[in-house]
C-alpha positions in Angstrom: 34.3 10.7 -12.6 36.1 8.6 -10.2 40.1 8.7 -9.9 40.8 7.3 -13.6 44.5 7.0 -15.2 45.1 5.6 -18.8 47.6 2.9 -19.6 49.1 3.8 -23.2 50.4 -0.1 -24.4 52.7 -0.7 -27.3 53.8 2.8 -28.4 55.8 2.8 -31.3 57.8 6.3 -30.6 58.9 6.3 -34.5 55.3 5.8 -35.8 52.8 6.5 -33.2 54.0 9.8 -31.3 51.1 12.1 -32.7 48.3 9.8 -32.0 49.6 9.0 -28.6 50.0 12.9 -27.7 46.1 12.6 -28.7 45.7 10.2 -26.2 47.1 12.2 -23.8 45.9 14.8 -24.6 42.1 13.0 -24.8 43.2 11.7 -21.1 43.7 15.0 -19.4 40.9 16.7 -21.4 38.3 14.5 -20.2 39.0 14.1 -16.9 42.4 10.7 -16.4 45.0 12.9 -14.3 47.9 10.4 -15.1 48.9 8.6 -18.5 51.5 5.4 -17.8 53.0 5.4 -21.3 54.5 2.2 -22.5 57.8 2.7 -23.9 59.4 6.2 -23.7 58.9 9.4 -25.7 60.2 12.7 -24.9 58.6 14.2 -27.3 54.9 12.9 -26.3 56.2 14.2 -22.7 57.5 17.5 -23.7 54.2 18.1 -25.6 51.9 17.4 -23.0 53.6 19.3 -20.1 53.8 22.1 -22.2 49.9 22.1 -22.8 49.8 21.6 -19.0 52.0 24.4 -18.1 49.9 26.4 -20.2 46.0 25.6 -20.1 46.6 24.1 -16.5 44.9 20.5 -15.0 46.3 18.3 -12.8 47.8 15.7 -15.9 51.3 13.8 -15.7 52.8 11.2 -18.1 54.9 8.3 -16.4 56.8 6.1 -18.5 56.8 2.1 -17.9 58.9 -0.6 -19.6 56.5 -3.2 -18.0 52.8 -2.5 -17.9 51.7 -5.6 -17.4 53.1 -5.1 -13.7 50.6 -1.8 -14.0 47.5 -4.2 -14.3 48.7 -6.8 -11.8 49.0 -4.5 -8.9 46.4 -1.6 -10.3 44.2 -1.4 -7.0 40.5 -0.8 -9.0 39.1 -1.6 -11.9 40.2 -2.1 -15.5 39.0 -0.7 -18.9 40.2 -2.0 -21.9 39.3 -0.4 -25.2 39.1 -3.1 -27.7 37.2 -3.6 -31.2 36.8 -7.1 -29.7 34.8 -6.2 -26.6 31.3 -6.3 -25.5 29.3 -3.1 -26.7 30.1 -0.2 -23.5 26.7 0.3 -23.3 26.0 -3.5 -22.2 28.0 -2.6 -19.2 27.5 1.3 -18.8 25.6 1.3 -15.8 28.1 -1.1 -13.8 30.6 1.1 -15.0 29.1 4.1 -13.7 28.7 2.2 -10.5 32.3 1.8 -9.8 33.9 3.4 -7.0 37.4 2.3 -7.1 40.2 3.8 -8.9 39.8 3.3 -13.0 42.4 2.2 -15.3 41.6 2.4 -19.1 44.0 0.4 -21.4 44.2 2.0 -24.6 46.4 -0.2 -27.2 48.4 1.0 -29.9 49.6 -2.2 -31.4 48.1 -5.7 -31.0 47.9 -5.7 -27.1 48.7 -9.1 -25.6 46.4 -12.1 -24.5 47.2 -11.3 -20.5 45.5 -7.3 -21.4 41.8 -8.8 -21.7 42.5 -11.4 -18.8 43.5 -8.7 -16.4 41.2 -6.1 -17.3 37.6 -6.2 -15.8 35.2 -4.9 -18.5 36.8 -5.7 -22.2 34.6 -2.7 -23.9 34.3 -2.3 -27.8 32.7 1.3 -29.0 31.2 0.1 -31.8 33.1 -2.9 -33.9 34.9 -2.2 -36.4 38.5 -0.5 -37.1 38.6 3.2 -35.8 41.0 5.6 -33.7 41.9 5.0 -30.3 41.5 8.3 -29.6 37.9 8.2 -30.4 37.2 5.4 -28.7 38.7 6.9 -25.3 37.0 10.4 -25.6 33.7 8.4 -26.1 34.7 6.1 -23.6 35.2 8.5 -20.8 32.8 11.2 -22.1 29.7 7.9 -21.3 31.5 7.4 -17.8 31.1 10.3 -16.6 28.7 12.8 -18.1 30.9 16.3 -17.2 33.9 14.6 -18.4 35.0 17.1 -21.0 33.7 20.0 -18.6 36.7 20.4 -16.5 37.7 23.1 -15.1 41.5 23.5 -15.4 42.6 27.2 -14.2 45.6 27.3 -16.2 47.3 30.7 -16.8 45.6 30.5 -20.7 41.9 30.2 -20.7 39.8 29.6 -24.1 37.0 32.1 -24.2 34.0 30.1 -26.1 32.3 32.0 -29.4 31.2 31.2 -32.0 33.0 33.4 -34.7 36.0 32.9 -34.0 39.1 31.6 -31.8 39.5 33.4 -28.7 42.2 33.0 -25.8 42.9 35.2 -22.8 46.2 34.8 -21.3 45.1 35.2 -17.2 48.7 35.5 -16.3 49.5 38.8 -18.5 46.0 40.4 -17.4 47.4 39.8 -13.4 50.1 41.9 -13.4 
């Protein structure tokens, strides 16, 4: 996938701080390496760097008051996530096309008229009411088909299988 960040709008830090953790989290797991997260949250923050710190990726979380300056100067194209939009895969393969930096808005309240007059593509998956976090992990995961194959080298590595849950901690087995 090409350079892609995601612009968190609206956060409510007293009602939405789990689902915007998933965002985050969604973002760095398929592939954004930056999160611009509209209104502050140390908590979001703490979280994420922590899952950083340990499963590793190349993932920050910068904080804007005013992300509408974000779209204005963003230097590539924009990807808003809205129930509104135009079905992705009407634009999927111009999508796929693009070879400039990627911004994906992701709202968490009723985003503002200027978000769909700024952004580029104005993309719906599916139409009716569902989770943001959803709709980005679909989102990204039909950009970009290794999307949610990255490789992150962190010092805690998941070991797939079937039966059960299995870590390996790389940074004990060094020394």
């Amino acid at each position: 996938m090409n350079f892609c960040h995601v612009l968190r709008m609206g956060h409510r830090p007293e009602r939405d701080k789990r689902i915007t953790t998933h965002v985050a989290l969604t973002s760095r797991a398929f592939g954004a390496t930056k999160m611009y997260l509209h209104r502050s949250d140390s908590r979001v923050i703490e979280t994420v760097n922590d899952v950083v710190s340990k499963f590793g990726g190349d993932f920050v979380i910068e904080t804007t008051s005013n992300p509408k300056k974000i779209l204005k100067e963003w230097n590539g194209k924009i990807i808003h996530l809205t129930m509104f939009g135009l079905p992705i895969d009407e634009n999927l393969v111009e999508i796929r096309n693009i070879t400039e930096p990627i911004l994906v808005v992701v709202g968490a309240e009723k985003v503002p008229p200027w978000v769909f007059e700024y952004s580029d593509f104005n993309i719906a998956i599916g139409s009716q009411p569902h989770s943001e976090v959803s709709a980005l992990a679909i989102a990204l995961s039909k950009i970009s088909d290794d999307s949610y194959n990255q490789k992150f080298e962190g010092p805690i590595q998941v070991v797939p299988s079937g039966e059960r849950r299995n870590m390996v901690d790389i940074s004990k087995s060094k020394n």
